[in-house]
C-alpha positions as CSV (number, residue, x, y, z in Angstrom):
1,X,19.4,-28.4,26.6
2,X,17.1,-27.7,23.6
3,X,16.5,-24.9,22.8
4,X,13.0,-22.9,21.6
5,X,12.4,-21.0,18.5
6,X,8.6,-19.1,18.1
7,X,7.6,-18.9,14.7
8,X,4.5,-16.5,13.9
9,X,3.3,-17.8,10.3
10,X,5.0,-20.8,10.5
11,X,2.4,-22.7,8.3
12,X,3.3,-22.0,4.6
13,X,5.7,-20.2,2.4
14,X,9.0,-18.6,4.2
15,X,7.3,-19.2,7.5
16,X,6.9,-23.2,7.0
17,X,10.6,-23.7,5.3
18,X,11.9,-21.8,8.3
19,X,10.1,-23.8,11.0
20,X,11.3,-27.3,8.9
21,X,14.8,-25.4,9.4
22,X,14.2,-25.3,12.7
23,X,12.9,-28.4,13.7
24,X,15.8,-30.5,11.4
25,X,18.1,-28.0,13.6
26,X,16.9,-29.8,17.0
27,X,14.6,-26.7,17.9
28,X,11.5,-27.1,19.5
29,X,9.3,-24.9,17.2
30,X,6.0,-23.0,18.1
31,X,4.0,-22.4,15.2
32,X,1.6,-19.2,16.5
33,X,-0.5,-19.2,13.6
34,X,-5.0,-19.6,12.4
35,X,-4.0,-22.4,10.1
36,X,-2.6,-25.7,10.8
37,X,1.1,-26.1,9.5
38,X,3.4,-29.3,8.6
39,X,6.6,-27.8,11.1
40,X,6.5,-27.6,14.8
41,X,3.7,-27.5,17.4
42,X,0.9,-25.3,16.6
43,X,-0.4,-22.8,19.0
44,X,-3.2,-21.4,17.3
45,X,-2.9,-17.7,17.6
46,X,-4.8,-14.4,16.0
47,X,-1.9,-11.8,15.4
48,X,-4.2,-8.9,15.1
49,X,-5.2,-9.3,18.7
50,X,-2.3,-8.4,21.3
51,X,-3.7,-10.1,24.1
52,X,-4.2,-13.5,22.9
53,X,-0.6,-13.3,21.2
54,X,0.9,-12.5,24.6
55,X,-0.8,-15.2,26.2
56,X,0.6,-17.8,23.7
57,X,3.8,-16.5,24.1
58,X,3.5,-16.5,27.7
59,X,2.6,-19.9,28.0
60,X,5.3,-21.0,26.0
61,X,7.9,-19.1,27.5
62,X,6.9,-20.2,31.2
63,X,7.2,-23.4,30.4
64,X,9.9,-23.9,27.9
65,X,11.7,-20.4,27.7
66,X,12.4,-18.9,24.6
67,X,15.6,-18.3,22.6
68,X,14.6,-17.6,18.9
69,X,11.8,-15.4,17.8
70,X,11.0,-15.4,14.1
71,X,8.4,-12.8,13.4
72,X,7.2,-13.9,9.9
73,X,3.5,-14.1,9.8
74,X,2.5,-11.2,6.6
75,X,-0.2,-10.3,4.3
76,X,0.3,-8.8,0.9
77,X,-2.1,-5.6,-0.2
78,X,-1.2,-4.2,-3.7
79,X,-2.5,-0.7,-4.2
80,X,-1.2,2.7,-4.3
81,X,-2.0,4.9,-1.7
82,X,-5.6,6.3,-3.4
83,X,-6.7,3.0,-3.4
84,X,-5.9,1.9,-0.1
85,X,-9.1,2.0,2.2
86,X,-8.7,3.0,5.6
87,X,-9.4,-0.3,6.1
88,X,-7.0,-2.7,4.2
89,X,-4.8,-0.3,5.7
90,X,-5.6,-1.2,9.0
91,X,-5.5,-5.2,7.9
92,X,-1.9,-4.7,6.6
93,X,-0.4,-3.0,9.5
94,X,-2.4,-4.8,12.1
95,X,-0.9,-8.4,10.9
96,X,2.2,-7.0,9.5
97,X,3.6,-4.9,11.9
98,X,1.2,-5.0,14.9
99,X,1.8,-8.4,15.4
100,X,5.6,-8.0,15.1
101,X,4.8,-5.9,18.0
102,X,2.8,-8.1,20.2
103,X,5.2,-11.1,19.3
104,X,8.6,-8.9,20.2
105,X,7.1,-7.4,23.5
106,X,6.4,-10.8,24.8
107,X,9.4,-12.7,24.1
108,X,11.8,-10.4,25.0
109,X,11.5,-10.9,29.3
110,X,12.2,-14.5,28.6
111,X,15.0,-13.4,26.5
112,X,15.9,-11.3,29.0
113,X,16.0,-13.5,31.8
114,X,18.5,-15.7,30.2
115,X,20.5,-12.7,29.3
116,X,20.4,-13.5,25.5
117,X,18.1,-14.3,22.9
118,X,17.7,-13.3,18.8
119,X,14.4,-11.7,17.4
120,X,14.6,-12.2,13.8
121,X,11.8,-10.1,11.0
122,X,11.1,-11.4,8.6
123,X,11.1,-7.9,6.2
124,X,11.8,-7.1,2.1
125,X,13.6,-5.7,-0.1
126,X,10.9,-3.4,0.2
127,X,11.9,-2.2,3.7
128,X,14.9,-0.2,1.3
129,X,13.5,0.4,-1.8
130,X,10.1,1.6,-3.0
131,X,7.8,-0.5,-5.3
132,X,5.0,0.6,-7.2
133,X,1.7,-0.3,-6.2
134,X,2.7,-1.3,-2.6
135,X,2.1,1.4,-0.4
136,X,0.8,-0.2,2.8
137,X,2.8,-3.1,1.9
138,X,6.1,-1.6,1.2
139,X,5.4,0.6,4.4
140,X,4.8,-2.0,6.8
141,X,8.0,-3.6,5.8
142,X,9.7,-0.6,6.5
143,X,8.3,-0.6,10.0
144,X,9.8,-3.9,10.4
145,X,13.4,-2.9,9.6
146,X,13.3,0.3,11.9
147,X,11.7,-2.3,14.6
148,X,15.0,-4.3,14.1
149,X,17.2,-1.5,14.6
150,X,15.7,0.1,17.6
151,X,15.1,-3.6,19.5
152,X,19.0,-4.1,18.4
153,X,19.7,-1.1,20.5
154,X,17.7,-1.6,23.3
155,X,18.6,-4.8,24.1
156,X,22.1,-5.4,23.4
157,X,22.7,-4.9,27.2
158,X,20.9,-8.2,27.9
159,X,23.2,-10.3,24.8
160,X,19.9,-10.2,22.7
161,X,20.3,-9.7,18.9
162,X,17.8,-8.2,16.5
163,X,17.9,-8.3,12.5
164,X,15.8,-8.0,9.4
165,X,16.0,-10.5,6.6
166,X,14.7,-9.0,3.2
167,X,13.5,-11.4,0.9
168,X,13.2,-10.0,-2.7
169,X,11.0,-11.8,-5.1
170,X,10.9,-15.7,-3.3
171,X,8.4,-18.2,-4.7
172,X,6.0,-19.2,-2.4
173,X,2.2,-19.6,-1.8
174,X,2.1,-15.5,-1.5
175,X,3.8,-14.8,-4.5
176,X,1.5,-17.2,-6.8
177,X,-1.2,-15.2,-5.0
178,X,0.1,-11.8,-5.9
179,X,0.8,-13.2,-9.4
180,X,-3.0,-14.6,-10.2
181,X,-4.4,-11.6,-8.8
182,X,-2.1,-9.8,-11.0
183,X,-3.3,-11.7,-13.9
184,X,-7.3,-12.1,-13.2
185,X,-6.6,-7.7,-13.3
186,X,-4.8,-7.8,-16.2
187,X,-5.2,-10.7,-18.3
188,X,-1.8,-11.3,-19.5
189,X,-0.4,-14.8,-19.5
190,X,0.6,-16.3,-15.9
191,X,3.4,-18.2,-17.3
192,X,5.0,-15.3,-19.4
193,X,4.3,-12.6,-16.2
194,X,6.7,-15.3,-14.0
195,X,9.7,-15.5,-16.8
196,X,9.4,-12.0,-16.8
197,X,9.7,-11.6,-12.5
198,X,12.1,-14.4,-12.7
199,X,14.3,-12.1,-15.3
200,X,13.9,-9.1,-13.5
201,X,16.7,-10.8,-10.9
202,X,20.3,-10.0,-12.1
203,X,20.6,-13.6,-11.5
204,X,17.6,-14.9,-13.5
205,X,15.5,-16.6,-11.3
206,X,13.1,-16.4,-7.9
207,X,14.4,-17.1,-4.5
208,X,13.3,-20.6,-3.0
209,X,11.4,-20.7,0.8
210,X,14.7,-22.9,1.8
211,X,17.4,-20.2,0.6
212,X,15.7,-17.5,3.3
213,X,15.7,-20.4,6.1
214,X,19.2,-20.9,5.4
215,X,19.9,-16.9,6.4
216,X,17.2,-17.1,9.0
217,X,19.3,-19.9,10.8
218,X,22.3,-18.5,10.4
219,X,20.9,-15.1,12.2
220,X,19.6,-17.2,15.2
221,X,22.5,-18.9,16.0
222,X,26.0,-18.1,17.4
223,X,28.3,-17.8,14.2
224,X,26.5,-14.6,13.9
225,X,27.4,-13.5,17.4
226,X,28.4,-10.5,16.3
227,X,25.5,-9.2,13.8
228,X,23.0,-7.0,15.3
229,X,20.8,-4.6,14.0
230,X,21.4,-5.3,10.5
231,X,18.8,-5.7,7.1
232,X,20.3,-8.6,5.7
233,X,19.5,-8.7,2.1
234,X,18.6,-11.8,0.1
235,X,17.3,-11.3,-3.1
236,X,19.4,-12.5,-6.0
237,X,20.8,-9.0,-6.5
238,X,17.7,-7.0,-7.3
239,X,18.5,-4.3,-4.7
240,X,22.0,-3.6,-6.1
241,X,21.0,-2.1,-9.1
């Protein structure tokens, strides 16, 4: 019987190489994203707005059941906390966290009627470190690792499995964002400011999309039967220092 994986921000970056993942996998993949993606069906979907991200879900689960969520969909903010308006604040948590929320709550009675499921966030290495310049971002992030811990708990009664993946520095549409706003504040060279993030890795380089799919999988399926709970780390050893 196949099997169904929701994806929230499925249509570039992490969220897209997971879905691909997914899909090659034999998954059918629901893509709850605004924009149109190249990976699984695409239900379009607000994730600021709880109601219409339960009703997506709801459809989807009703008809097809649901045994993977993947709770990826993100913005980036960089500011310190004095420079964070009430209102980018509000836009960070409200996609970042809110609609981790709206996405879990939903999906877990389907989970729970076929006594097991696995939610996956997808976090960063800033849910255990600080970073400067990050404060609703880093803080949102955090949110998602304590939201994989508690759901871990509270549902390992009904065989469902909860986890965090933190990315560190992975090259994808987002980071090129980040980067170019970096530079358009700064004006220092683009292609010098990425040697420079590539050699702050102890292994000298970014993370690729496809390396976090990998770990993603892995998490969703039953050779990690056991792992619950955890913040599963992937970022080329930055953390460890």
């Amino acid at each position: 019987m196949t099997k169904t994986c929701v994806i929230t921000g499925a249509s570039s970056g992490i969220g897209l190489s997971i879905a691909e993942k997914f899909v090659a996998e034999g998954y059918q993949v629901f893509n709850l994203d605004i924009h149109s993606g190249k990976a699984g069906a695409l239900v379009s979907c607000d994730m600021t707005n709880v109601d219409a991200v339960t009703e997506a879900i709801n459809n989807i689960g009703q008809q097809y059941g649901i045994d993977v969520l993947v709770s990826n969909a993100g913005v980036h903010y960089s500011a310190n906390i004095e420079n964070t308006s009430e209102q980018d604040f509000e836009r960070v948590f409200n996609i970042n966290v809110k609609g981790a929320y709206a996405a879990t709550k939903a999906c877990l009675p389907f989970m729970k009627a076929k006594q097991q499921g696995s939610v996956i966030y997808i976090a960063s290495d800033q849910a255990l470190i600080g970073k400067r310049n990050s404060f609703a971002y880093n803080l949102s992030k955090a949110a998602l690792a304590s939201m994989a811990k508690t759901t871990a708990l509270d549902y390992a009664e009904f065989n469902i499995r909860a986890n965090a993946v933190c990315p560190g520095t992975i090259e994808t549409p987002l980071y090129h964002k980040a980067i170019d706003n970096y530079v358009e504040k700064s004006g220092a060279d683009k292609t010098v400011v990425h040697q420079e993030e590539a050699q702050l890795q102890p292994l000298g380089r970014l993370g690729q999309p496809e390396e976090v799919a990998e770990l993603t999988f892995f998490l969703a399926s039953d050779k990690a039967s056991f792992i619950t709970g955890s913040l599963q780390v992937i970022d080329g050893g930055y953390t460890a220092q």
